[in-house]
N, C-alpha and C positions, 0 to 999 in steps of 0.2 A: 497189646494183648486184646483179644476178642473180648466184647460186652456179652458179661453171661445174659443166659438165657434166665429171669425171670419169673420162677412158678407158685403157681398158689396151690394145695392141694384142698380139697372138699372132698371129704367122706368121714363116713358120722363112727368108724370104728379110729380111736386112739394108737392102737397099735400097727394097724394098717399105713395111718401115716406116718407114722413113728418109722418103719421102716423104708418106705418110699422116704422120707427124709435123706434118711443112712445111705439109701443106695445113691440118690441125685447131688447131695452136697459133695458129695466122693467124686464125681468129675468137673473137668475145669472148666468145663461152658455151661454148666445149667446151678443154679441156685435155688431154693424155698426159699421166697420172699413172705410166706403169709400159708396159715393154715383153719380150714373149718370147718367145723365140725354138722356146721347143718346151712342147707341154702340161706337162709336169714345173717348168718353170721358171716356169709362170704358176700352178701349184698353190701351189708357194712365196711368188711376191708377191702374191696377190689378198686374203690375210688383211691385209698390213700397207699394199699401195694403196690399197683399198677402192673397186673401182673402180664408177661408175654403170653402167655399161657396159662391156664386154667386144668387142673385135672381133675375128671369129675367124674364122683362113683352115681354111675344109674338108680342103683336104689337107695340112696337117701333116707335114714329114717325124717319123716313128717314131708317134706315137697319133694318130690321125686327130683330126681337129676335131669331128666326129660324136661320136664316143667319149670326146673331152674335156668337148662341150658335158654329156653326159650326166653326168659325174663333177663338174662343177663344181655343175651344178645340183642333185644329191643331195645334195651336202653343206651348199648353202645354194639353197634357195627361194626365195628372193627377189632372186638373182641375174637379171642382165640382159644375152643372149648374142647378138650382131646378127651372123650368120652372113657369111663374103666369101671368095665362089670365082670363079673365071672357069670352073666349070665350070656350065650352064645346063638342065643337064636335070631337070625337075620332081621327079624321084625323091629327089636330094639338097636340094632342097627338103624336104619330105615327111619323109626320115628326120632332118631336121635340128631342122626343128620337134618329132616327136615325143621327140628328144633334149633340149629344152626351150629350145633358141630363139626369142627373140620377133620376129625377123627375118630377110630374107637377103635381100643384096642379092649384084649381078653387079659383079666391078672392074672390067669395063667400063661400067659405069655412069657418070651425070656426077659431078665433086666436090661439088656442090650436093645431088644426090640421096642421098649419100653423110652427108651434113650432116642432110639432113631426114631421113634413117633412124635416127641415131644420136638425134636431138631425139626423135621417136616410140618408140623403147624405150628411151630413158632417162625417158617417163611413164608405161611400164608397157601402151604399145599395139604391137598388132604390126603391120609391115611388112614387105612382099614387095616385091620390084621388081617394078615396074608389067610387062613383057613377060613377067617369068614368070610373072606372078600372072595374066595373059591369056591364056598356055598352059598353066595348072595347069585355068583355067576350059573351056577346048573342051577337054581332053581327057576334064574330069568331062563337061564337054555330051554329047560325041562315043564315051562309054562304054567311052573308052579308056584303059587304062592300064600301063607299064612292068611287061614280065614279070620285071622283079628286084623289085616289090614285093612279091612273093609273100614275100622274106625278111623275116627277124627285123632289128632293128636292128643286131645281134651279130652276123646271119650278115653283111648287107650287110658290113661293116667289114672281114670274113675273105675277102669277095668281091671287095673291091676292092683288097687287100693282094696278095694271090693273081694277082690278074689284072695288076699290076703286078710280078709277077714275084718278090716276098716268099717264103721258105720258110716251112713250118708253124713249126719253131724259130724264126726271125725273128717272125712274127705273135703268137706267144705273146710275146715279151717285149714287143715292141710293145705287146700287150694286156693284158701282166699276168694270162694266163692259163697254163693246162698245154696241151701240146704236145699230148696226148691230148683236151683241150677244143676245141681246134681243130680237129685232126681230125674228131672229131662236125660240126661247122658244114661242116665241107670234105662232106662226104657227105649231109648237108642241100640244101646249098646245089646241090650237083652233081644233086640229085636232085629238088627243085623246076625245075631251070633244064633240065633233062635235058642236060646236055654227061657228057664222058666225062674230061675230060681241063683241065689249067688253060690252054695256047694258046686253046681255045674260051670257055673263062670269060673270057678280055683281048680273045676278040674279039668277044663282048656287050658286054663294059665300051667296047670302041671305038665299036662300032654307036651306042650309045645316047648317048655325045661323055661318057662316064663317066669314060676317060683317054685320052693324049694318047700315040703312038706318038711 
């Protein structure tokens, strides 16, 4: 018999895993080895789960998923990160992969589709969901692209904290950085995207379906 496939899920709503549980221990090659509820607590078990895979929701309450994918993969390379947001705008795409994700799929997606992503980055190939991966493609066609790509990965993270209404104290601790670090990104950020003010920064983040009012 085939060695199942190994997953740990991270995302900070209870039910959400609770159901991805139900669906994935239902077939015979993937397993939940490990579940968490916030990047901190999946720092903790990913040494002693060992997971083949990692499913990770992009918005995180406290470290983004962005920001985790990136800390996980530093500290082991040959980790396997299949990104899961209902948020669909190619950008978090984009910063997700360069965070070192080998995936991202839409929870709107089917359960099956859900299945064959986790099958494909747990052999070390990547997958996008097929509509986004069709609007990642006309926009490179169409020589378009998201004016918040202009950010860092580091700023996005302070951009989308921000624009959710996060203090610069909240962001740093969230980020593990100085208060004074953040600021720098806040003035960055403010000054690629030219706003003046954080109401304009949530209401880019809305325009582009980045957050949810």
């Amino acid at each position: 018999m085939k060695t199942p496939i190994n997953v740990m899920l991270v995302d900070d709503h209870a039910v959400v895993r609770f159901g991805f549980r139900m669906l994935l221990d239902a077939t015979e090659d993937i397993r939940v080895v490990a579940e968490a509820e916030s990047a901190e607590v999946a720092y903790q078990l990913i040494p002693t789960a060992k997971p083949d895979v990692i499913v990770m929701d992009i918005s995180l309450g406290g470290t983004m998923g962005v920001e985790a994918t990136r800390r996980i993969v530093a500290r082991d390379k040959m980790a396997r990160v299949l990104g899961l947001s209902s948020h669909e705008d190619p950008s978090y795409v984009r910063y997700m992969l360069k965070a070192g994700a080998l995936g991202y799929l839409s929870k709107r997606s089917a359960p099956d589709e859900l299945m064959h992503a986790i099958r494909q980055v747990a052999e070390g190939r990547m997958y996008i969901d097929s509509q986004l991966s069709q609007r990642m493609a006309l926009e490179e066609f169409n020589g378009e692209k998201s004016p918040i790509e202009v950010l860092s990965e580091r700023e996005f993270g302070v951009f989308i904290q921000l624009a959710k209404g996060s203090s610069v104290n909240q962001i740093a601790e969230m980020l593990n950085i100085s208060p004074r670090t953040v600021g720098t990104h806040l003035y960055n950020v403010k000054q690629k995207l030219g706003v003046a003010n954080q109401a304009e920064l949530a209401l880019i983040a809305v325009r582009h379906g980045l957050i949810e009012l």
